[in-house]
N, C-alpha and C positions, 0 to 999 in steps of 0.2 A: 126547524132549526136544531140543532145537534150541539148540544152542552158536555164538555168536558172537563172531568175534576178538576181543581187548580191543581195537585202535583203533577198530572198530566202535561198541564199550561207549561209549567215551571220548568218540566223536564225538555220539553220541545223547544221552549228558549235554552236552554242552557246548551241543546245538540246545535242550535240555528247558530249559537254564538261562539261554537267550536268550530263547526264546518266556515263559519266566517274568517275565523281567525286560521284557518286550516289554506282557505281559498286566497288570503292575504300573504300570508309565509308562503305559498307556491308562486305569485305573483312577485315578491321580491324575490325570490332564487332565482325563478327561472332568467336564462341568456336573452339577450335582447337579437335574437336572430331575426326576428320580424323583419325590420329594417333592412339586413342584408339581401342580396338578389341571391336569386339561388343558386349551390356550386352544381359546377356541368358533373357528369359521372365522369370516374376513370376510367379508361380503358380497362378491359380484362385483362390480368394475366395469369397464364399457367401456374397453378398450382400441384404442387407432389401430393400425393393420394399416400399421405402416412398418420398416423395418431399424432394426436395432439403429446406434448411435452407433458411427462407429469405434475403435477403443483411442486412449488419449492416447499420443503419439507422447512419448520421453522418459520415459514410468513408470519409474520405477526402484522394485523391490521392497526393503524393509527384511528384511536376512536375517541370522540369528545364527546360527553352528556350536558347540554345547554337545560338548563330550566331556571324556570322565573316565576314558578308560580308559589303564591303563598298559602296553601289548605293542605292541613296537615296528609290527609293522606296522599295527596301529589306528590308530597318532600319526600314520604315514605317510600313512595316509585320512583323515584327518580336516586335514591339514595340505595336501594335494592339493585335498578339495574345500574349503576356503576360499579357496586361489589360485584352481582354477576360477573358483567366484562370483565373485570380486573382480574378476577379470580380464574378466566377462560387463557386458555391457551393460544386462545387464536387474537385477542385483542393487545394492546396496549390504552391504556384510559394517556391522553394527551392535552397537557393547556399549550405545546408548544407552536410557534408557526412555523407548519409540516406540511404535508399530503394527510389529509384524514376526511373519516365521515363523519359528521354532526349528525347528535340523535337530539332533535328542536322539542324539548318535552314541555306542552301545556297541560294543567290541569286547572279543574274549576270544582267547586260542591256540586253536586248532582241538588242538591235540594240549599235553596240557600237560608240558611240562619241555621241549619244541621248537617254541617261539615262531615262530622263523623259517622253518618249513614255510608256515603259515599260519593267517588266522583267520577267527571267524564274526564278523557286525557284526548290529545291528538298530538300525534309524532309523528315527524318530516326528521325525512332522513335527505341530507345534501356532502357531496362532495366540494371539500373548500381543497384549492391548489397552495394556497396561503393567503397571509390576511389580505394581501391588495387586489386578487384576485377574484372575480364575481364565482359567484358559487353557484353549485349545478344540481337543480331536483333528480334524487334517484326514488323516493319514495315514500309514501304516509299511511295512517291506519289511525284510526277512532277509536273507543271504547271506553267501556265503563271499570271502575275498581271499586272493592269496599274492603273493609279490614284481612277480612278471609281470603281474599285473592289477590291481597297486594305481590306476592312471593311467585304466584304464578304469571301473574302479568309481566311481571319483572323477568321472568324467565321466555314467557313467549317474546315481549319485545328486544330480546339476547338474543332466541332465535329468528328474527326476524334481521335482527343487525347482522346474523353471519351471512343468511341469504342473499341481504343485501351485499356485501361487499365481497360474496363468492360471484354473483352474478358482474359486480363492476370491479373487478379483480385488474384489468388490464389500466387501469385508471393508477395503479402503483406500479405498475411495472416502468 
């Protein structure tokens, strides 16, 4: 039999109960295509063999930061990457109802009854069309923060928000 520390235990719950909540948030975004029969292909048509258009200079992405968690350092990252955006030239931070991408920020203690060690986060990022509108999974990521890396996290999940909305760029056009 194979005996592992309790913070070990504790930490494996706390991932099981993110990837839970990770696997839940994808299961309401995602479209209900299931149900539909599937569309025939178009036909082909001819395409000109020239370069792609260059980006509009000035795009600015519509972005919203969703969180709901209450440990202090989640609020910390989650208050980090909205300065980020804000302060980027490529976002606008938006509560209006628009065309934008939700950044879905959970956090939890990594250890509970010692918050301030550190915590686990998961962010789902979804295209909302507006509020009546079902929303569309473009993509998520796990990880851990502690005091010392809240700045960086905050910064990877900025650059993870540009990729995102470079790669689903056509979604505002």
């Amino acid at each position: 039999m194979i005996c592992f520390p309790r913070a070990s235990m504790g930490r494996r719950r706390t991932y099981l109960l993110l990837f839970a909540a990770t696997v839940a948030a994808l299961l309401l975004c995602a479209p209900r295509v299931f149900a539909q029969a599937a569309p025939q292909a178009p036909k082909a048509e001819a395409v000109e063999d020239r370069p792609a258009e260059p980006a509009k200079s000035g795009f600015v992405t519509s972005v919203a930061v969703v969180n709901d968690s209450t440990d202090q350092l989640g609020t910390r990252l989650a208050f980090r990457l909205k300065e980020t955006l804000n302060a980027s030239s490529l976002f606008a931070l938006s509560a209006k109802d628009e065309r934008k991408i939700k950044v879905i920020l959970t956090t939890q203690p990594e250890f509970p009854g010692r918050e301030q060690v550190g915590s686990v986060y998961a962010a789902v990022w979804i295209y909302a069309a507006d509020e009546t509108v079902l929303t569309h999974y473009l993509a998520s990521e796990v990880g851990t923060v502690d005091a010392a890396t809240v700045d960086a996290a905050a910064q990877a999940l900025a650059g993870r928000t540009a990729a995102v909305a470079e790669k689903y760029a056509y979604l505002f056009e």
